[in-house]
Structures are given as C-alpha cells and as structure tokens.
RODO-2510 file (C-alpha; in nm, 4 decimals, decimal comma):
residues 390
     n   res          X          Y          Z
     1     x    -4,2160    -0,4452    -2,3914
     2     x    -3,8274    -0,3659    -2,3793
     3     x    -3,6259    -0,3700    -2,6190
     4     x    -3,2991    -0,5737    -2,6329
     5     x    -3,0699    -0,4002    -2,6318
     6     x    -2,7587    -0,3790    -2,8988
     7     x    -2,4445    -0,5625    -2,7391
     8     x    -2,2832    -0,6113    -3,1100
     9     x    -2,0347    -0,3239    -3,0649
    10     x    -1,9124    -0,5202    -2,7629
    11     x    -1,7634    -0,7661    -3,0163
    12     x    -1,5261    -0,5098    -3,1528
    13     x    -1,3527    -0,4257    -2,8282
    14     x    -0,9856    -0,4449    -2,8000
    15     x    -0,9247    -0,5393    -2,3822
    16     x    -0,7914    -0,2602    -2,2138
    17     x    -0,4331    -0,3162    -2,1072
    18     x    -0,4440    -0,0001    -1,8259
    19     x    -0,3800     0,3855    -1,9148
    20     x    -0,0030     0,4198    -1,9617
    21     x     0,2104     0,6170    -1,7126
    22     x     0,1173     1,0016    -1,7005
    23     x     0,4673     1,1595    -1,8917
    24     x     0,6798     1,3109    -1,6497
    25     x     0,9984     1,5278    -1,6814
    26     x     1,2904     1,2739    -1,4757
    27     x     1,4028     1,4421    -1,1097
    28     x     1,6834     1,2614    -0,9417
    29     x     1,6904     1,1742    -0,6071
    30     x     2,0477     1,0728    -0,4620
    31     x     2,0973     0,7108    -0,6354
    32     x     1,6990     0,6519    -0,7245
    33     x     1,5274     0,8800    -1,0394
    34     x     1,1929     0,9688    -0,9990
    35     x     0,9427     1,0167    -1,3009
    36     x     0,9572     0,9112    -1,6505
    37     x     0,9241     0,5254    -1,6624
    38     x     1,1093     0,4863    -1,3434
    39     x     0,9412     0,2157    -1,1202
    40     x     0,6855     0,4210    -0,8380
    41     x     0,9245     0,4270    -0,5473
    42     x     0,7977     0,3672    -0,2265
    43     x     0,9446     0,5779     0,0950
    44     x     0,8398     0,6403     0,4470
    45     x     0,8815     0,8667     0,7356
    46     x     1,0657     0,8211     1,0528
    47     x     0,8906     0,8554     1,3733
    48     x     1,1726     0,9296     1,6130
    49     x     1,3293     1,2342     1,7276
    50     x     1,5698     1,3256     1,3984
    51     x     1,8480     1,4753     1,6910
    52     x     1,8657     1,0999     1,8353
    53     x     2,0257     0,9396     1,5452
    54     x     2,0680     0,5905     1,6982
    55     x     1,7103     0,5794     1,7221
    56     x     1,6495     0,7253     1,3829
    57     x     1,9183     0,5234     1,1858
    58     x     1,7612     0,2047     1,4051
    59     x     1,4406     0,2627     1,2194
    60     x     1,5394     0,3720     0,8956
    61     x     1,7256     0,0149     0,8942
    62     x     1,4303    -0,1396     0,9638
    63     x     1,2446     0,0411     0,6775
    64     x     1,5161    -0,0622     0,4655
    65     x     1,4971    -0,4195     0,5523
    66     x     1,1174    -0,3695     0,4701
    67     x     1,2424    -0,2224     0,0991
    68     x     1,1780     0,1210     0,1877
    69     x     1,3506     0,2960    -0,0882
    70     x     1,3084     0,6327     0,0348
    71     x     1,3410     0,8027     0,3647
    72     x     1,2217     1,1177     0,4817
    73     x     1,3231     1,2933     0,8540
    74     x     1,1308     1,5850     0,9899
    75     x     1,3623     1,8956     1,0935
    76     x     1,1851     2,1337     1,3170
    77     x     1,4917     2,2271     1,5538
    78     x     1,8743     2,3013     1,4912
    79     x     1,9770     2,0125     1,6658
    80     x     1,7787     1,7981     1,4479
    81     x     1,9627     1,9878     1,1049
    82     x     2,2849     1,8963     1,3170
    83     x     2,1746     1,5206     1,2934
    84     x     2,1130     1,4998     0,8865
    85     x     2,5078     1,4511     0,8417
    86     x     2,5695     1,1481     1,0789
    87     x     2,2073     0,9608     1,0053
    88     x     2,3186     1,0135     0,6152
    89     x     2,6600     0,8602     0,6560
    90     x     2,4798     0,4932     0,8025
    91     x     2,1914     0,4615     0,5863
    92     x     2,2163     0,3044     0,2391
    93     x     1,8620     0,4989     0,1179
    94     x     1,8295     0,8870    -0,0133
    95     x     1,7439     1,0808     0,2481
    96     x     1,5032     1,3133     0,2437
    97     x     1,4546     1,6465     0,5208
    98     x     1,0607     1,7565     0,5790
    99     x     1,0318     2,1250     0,6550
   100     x     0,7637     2,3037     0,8029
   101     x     0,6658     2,7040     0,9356
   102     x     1,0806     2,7590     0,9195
   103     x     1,2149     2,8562     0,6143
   104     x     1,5382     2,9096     0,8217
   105     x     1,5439     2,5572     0,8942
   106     x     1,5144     2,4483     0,5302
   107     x     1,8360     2,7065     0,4578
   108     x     2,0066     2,5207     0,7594
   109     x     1,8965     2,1840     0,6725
   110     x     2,0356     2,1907     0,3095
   111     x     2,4008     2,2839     0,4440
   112     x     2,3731     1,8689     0,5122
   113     x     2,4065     1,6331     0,2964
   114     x     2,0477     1,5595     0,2154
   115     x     1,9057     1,4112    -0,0625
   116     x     1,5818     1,5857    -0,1259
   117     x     1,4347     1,8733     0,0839
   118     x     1,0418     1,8522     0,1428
   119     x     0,8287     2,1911     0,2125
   120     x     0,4864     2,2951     0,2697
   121     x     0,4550     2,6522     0,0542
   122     x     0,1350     2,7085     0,2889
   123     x     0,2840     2,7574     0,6022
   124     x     0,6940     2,7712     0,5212
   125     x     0,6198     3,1863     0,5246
   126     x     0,5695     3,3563     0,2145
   127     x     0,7102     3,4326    -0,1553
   128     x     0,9904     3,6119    -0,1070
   129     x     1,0954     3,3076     0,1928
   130     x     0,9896     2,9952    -0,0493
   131     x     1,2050     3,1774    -0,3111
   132     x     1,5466     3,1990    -0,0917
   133     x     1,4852     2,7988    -0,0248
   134     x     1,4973     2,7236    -0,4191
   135     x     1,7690     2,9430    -0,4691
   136     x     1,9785     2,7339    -0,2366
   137     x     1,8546     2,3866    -0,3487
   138     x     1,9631     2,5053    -0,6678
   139     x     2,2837     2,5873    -0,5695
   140     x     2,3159     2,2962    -0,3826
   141     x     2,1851     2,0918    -0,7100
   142     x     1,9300     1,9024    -0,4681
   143     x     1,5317     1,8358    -0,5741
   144     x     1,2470     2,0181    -0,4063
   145     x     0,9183     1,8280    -0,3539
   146     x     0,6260     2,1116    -0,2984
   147     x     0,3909     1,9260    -0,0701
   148     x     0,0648     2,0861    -0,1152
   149     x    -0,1736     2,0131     0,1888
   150     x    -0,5358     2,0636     0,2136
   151     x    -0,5317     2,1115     0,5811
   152     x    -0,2437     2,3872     0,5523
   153     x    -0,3678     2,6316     0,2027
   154     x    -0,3033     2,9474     0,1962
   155     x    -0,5680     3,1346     0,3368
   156     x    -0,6491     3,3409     0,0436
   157     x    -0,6971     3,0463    -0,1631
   158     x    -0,9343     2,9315     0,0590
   159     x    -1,1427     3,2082     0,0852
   160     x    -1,1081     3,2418    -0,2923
   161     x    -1,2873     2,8768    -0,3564
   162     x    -1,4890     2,8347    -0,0151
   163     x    -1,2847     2,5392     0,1197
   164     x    -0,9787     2,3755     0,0425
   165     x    -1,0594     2,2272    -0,2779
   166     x    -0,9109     2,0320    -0,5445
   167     x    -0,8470     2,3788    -0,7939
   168     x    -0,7541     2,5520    -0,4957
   169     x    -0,4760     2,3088    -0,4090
   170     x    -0,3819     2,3044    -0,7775
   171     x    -0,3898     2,6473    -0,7986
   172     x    -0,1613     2,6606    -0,4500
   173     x     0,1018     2,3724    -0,6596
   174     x     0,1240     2,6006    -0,9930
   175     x     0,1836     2,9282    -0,8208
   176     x     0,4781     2,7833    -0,6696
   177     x     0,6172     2,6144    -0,9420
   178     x     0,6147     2,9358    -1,1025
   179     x     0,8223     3,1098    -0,8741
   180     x     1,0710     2,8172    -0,8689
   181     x     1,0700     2,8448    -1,2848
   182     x     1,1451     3,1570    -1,2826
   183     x     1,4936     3,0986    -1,0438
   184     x     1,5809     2,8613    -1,3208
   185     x     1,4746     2,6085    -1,0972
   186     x     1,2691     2,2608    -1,2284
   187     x     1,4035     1,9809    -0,9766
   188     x     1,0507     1,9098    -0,8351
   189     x     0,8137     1,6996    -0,7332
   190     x     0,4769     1,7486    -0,6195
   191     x     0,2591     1,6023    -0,4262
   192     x    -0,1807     1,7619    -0,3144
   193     x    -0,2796     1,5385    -0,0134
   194     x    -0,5823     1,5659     0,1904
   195     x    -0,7646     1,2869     0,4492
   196     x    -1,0354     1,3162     0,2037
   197     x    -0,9998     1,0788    -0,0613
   198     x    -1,2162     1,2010    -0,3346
   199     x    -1,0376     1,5662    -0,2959
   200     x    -0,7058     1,3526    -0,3442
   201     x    -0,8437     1,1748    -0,6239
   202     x    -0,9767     1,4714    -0,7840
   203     x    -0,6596     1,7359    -0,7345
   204     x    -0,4228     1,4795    -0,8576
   205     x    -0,6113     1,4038    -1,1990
   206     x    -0,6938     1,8137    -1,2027
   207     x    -0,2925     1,8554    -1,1834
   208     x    -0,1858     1,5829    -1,4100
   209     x    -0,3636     1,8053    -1,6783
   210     x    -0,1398     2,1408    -1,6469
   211     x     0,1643     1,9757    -1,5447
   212     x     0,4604     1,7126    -1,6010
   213     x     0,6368     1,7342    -1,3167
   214     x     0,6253     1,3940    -1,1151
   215     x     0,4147     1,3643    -0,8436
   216     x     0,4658     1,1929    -0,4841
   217     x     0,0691     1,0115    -0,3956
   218     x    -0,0496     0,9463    -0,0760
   219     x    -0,3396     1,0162     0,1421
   220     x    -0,2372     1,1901     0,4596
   221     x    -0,3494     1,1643     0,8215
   222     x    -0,4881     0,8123     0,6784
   223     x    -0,5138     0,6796     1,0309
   224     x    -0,4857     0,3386     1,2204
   225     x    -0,4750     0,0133     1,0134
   226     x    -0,6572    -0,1478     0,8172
   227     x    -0,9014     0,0959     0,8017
   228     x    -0,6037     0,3437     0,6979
   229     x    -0,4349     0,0877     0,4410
   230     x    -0,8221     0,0555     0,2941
   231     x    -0,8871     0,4111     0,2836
   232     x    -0,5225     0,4793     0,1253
   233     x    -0,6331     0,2077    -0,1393
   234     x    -0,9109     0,3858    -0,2009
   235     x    -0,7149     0,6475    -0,2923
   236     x    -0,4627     0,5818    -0,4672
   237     x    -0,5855     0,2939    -0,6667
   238     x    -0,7983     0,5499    -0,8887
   239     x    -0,4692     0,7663    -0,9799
   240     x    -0,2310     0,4719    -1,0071
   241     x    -0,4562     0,3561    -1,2675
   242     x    -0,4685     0,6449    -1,4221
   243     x    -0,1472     0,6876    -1,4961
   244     x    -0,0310     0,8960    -1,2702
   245     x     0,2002     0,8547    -0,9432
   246     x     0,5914     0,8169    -0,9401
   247     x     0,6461     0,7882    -0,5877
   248     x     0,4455     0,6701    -0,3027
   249     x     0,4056     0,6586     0,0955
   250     x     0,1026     0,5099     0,2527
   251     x     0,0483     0,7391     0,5938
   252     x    -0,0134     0,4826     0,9080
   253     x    -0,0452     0,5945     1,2698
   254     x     0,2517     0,4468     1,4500
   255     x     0,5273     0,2139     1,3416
   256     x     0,6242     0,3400     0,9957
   257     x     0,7377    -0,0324     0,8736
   258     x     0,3960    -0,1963     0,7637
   259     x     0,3504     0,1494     0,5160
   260     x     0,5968    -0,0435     0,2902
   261     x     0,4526    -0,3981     0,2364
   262     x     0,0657    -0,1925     0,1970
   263     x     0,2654     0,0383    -0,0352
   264     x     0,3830    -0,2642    -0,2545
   265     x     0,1035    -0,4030    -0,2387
   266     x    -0,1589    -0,1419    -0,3716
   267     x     0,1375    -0,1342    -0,6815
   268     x     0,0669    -0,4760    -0,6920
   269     x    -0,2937    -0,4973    -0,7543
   270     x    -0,3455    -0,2154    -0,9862
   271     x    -0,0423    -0,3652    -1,1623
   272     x     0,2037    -0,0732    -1,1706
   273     x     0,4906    -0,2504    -1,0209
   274     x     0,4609    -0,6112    -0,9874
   275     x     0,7158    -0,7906    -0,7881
   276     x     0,6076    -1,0953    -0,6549
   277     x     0,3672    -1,3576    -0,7520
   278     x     0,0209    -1,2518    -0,6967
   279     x    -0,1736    -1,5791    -0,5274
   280     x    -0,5575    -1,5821    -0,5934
   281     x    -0,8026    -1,8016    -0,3629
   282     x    -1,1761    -1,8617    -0,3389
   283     x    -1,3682    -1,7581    -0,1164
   284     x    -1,4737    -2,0282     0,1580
   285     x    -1,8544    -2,1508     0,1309
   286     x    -2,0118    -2,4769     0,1734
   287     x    -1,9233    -2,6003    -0,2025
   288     x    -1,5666    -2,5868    -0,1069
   289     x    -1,4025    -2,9596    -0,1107
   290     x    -1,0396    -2,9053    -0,0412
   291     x    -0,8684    -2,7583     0,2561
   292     x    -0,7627    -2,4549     0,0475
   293     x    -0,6721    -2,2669     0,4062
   294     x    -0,3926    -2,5696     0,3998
   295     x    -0,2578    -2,5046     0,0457
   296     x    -0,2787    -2,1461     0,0704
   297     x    -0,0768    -2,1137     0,3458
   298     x     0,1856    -2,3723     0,2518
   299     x     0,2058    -2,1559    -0,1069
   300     x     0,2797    -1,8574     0,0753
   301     x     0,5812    -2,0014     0,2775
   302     x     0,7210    -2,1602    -0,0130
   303     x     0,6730    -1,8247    -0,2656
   304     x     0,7442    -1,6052    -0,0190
   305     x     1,0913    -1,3904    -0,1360
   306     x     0,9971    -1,4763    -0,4813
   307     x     1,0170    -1,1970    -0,7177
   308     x     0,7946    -1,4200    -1,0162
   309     x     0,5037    -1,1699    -1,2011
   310     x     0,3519    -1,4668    -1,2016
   311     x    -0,0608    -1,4988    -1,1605
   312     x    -0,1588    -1,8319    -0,9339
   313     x    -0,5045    -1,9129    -0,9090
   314     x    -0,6123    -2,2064    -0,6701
   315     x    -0,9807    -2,3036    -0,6859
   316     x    -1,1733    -2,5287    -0,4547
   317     x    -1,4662    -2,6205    -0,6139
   318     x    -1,6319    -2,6863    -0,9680
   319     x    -1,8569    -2,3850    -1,0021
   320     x    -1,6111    -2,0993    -1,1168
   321     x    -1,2760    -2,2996    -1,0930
   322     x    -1,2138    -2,4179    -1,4349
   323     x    -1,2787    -2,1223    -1,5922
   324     x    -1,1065    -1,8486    -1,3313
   325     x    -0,8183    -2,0877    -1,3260
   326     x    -0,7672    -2,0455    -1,6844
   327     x    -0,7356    -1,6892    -1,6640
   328     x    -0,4225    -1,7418    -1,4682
   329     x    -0,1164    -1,7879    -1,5656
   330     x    -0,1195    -2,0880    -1,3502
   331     x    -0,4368    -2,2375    -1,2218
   332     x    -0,5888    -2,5261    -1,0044
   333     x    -0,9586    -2,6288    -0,9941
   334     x    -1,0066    -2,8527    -0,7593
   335     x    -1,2815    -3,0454    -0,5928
   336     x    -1,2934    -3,3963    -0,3868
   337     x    -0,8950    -3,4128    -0,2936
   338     x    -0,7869    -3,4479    -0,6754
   339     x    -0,7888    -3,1146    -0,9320
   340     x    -0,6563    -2,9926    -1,2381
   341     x    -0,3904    -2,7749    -1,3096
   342     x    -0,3631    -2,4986    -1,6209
   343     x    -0,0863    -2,3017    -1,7451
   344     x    -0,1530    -2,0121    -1,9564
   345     x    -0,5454    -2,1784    -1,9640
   346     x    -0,4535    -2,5087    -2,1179
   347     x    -0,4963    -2,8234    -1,9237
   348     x    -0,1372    -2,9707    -1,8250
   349     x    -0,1816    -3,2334    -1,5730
   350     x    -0,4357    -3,3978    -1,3064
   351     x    -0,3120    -3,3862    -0,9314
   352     x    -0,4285    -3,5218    -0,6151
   353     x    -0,4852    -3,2892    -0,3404
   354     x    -0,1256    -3,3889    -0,1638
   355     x     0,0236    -3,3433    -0,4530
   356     x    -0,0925    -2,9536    -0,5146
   357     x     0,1511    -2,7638    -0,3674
   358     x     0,4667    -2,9417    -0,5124
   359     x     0,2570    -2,9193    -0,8345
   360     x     0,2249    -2,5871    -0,8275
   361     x     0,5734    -2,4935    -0,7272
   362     x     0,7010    -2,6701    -1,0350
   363     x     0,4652    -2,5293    -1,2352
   364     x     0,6043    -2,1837    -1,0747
   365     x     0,9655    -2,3134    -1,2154
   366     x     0,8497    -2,3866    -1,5418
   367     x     0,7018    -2,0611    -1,6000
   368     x     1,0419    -1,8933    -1,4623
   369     x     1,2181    -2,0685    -1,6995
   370     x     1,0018    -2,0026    -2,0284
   371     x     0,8710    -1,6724    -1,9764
   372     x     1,0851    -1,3895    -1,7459
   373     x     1,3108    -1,3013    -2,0475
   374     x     0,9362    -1,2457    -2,2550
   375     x     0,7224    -0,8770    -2,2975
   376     x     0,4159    -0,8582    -2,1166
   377     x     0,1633    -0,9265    -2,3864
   378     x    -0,2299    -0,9574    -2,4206
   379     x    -0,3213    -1,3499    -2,4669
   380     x    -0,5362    -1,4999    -2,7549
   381     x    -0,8067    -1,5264    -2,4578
   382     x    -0,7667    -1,1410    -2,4426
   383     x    -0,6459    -1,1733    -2,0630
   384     x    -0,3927    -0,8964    -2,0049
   385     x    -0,0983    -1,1222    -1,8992
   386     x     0,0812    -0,9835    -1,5328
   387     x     0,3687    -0,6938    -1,6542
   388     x     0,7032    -0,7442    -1,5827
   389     x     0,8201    -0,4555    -1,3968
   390     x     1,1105    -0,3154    -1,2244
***
C-alpha cells in the first residue's frame, strides 16, 4: 500500500513574491538608463531603407505612438550613415545604429549623433577591428551593445563546442567584453539570441552568472505572428522571471508596430513592468450564465489608456468564481444575470448583470484612490498583490 505522503512542510512556506532583478551595472542610453532597477525598456527596429528618412522617421513615429521607447536603424551603406543626423533631429526616442560585416561603417556611423551603436563581434571582422569601434564609442562617450548571435559565432567557437551553443555564445560575449575592458571601456550591453528558445533560455541564465552588465532579451528570427509572439513568450518569460532582462524587443516578420504592445505585454504577465490593469475572464463552457463576451468587451473600451496595476477578475459561473474572484484585487462571480463583487477578497456589494460594468469601473476608482500611493505587498491570503512599476 502507499504511503501518504508528508505535505506538513508545505505549511511553513512563505509565497514566493518572484526572483528580484539580476544586479546590473547602469548604461545610459540618450535620455532612458538601462540596468539597475530601471523599468525593462522596450525598443524596435525599423524596416525601411535608413537613407529614406521620410519613410524611416514615418515609422519610428508610429513606434513611438505605440510606446516604443527605443529605436534601432540598420546602417549597411554610407548613404544610410548620412541619414542618422536628420532621422535623429525628428524623433523624440534614443536612437540606436545596427552594424554588421563593416567595421568602417560603425567608425562612420558614430560621427552622427547616435545614441547607442549595435554590433555583431562575429562577423564585424576581427580583434584588432572590434577594438578601433570601442575606442571611438569611447571617445564619443556613446554605449556599445555586443549582440551575440547564434547563427553568426565565430567559427572557432563553433568548432570548439560542436554547434553554436549556449557556453559557446557566452564564451563569444566575455571575450569581447574583455577587449572592451581593457580600452577602459564598460558602456555595454549585451544581448545572446538564437531562434531556438531553450539555447536563449539557457545562454542568458549561463551569462547572468559571470557577468553584470545589462542585457538586451529577445528571440531572433521569431517569425510571423502569433506563432512568433508565442514562441518569443516562451522565451523570454523564463529569464524575465528570473531576474534577468533590462531591455527588450520581440522580433516579428513585417510591420515592426505590434512588437511593442506583445513586448508590454509579456512584462505584463510575468509582472516585471505592470502598466495597465490586467483583466482576467473564464473560459466559455456550458456552466457559463452571463454574457461575459458582453462585459468583457465593454471593460476593455472603458479601461483601455488606463495605467491602474490593478488585477480584475470577472467570473461567469459558481464553480471557481467566488474563490478566483477573491484572489483579485477586484472580482465578480456571477451566475443567472445578478453576481457579487470583491475587493481585495471581501464581499462589497451584490449587482445585477446590467449593472456590472459601471460596478466595476467604480470599483476601479475606488481602488485608484486608496491604493496607487501604497507598496506592493503580500496579502494576509498570501496572494502576491500586482507591483507598482514604472
């Protein structure tokens, strides 16, 4: 017969309020800082030619108007170096210039008034190259980030481990870092991505061991969304709750836009930077008894631009609903076109089903008035309450 087994050390559990932020040294970036307990910044990419700088500015203003808080512009000609200057002068976001095979192009690009320059050590041509871009970005007083790729190591790391693996990409990050250190040089950030999420996974928790510069997360050549946002998630989501991660771009085929709201969004749900009220619904099924599709959507229009942490649960059925809508900060269970509300998992008032919405969005006022000035604490309950971050 088996044994039961011993659950009392259960009991003694304190709940886990999520790994704190991995410590990193601070690196500025034009007016944002990244590192340290910054918020995670999200950026993009531009998807235009960097040389046609109505196009480019065009769709760095609509990244902008999507919160994009950094930009980043590829510069693989001299006409495109020529661009930086103008595109600089009409955007209100650092601006960042992506290098690649040139390193004469990175020397040209940082006689601009850039922001942040962006190389690949693989394939930018060699120590002695890599070493006369970090002597002018030093000069210039601008940050480096050292974007490691899988798909672009250094051959002799990757016959050294077999493939391009999560030490080899490491090992790729630290050698470089090194021969920035010793110009006198420490404005960097990092960043190992692959299309393989476990290797991402893996090389960024491998890193966060040796080093405290900040790191730049993502999972490149994602692909087409969802799948892409999904797989990114996937990603990313490990790391971020790890700890580590202080800025972030989500990699979607096409229109660079939607990488922002799936950026904010994967902050969102593992809680590293919460900036809007996070609305919880159950699942259709045949015990449902209000038309949650209804409330839901009316909540959305009337929350949407809100800024509340604020946790909203709406429930349409007796089963789980009382209970999951006390773990809210505000909750509904509801069943047969009347439910109950909760705040902070004490029963406040009954409503009828035409009466949830308004309910709610009062509720949403009350809790704005009593609790944005208040620390993020761990209720009685032990519920981790949402953080209040930046």
């Amino acid at each position: 017969m088996t044994q039961p087994r011993d659950l009392s050390a259960l009991r003694s559990l304190e709940p886990h309020p999520g790994k704190p932020r991995h410590k990193t040294r601070e690196v500025r970036v034009g007016d944002k800082v990244v590192g340290g307990n910054n918020p995670i910044w999200v950026q993009s990419m531009t998807t235009t030619d960097t040389f046609d700088v109505e196009a480019t500015v065009k769709q760095i203003k609509l990244l902008e108007a999507a919160k994009c808080e950094l930009v980043r512009v590829t510069v693989p000609k001299p006409e495109d170096a020529g661009a930086l200057s103008e595109i600089k002068k009409r955007i209100g976001i650092p601006l960042i210039c992506d290098i690649h095979f040139d390193y004469k192009m990175a020397l040209t690009a940082l006689d601009h008034p850039v922001d942040k320059i962006r190389i690949n050590p693989g394939n930018i041509g060699g120590a002695d190259r890599f070493k006369q871009v970090v002597r002018k970005a030093k000069d210039r007083g601008l940050p480096m980030r050292i974007g490691v790729n899988a798909g672009s190591l250094e051959r002799e790391l990757v016959e050294k481990y077999g493939f391009p693996c999560p030490p080899a990409m490491v090992e790729s990050a630290i050698r470089y870092i090194e021969m920035a250190e010793a110009e006198g040089y420490h404005d960097m950030i990092i960043s190992l991505k692959s299309s393989d999420v476990l290797t991402v996974v893996e090389a960024y928790r491998l890193f966060a061991k040796y080093c405290d510069y900040p790191t730049h997360i993502g999972v490149t050549e994602a692909g087409k969304p969802p799948y892409a946002v999904t797989k990114s998630a996937s990603g990313l989501a490990p790391i971020l709750l790890d700890g580590i991660g202080d800025t972030i771009r989500i990699s979607l085929l096409g229109d660079p836009v939607p990488e922002i709201a799936a950026a904010f969004d994967i902050l969102q749900a593992t809680q590293r930077r919460v900036q809007k009220p996070e609305l919880i619904a159950c699942p259709t099924c045949g015990r449902l008894a209000i038309d949650l599709e209804k409330i839901i959507a009316e909540l959305e229009k009337r929350l949407e631009g809100k800024t509340t942490p604020v946790k909203i649960s709406v429930l349409g059925c007796v089963v789980n609903g009382p209970g999951e809508a006390r773990e809210a900060d505000i909750g509904i269970a509801a069943g047969n076109g009347k439910g109950v509300i909760f705040r902070n998992g004490e029963i406040v008032r009954n409503v009828l089903e035409a009466e949830m919405v308004d309910a709610l969005m009062e509720e949403v006022a009350y809790w704005e008035a009593n609790n944005m000035n208040k620390k993020p604490s761990v209720a009685e309950n032990g519920k981790m309450r949402l953080p209040v971050v930046a």
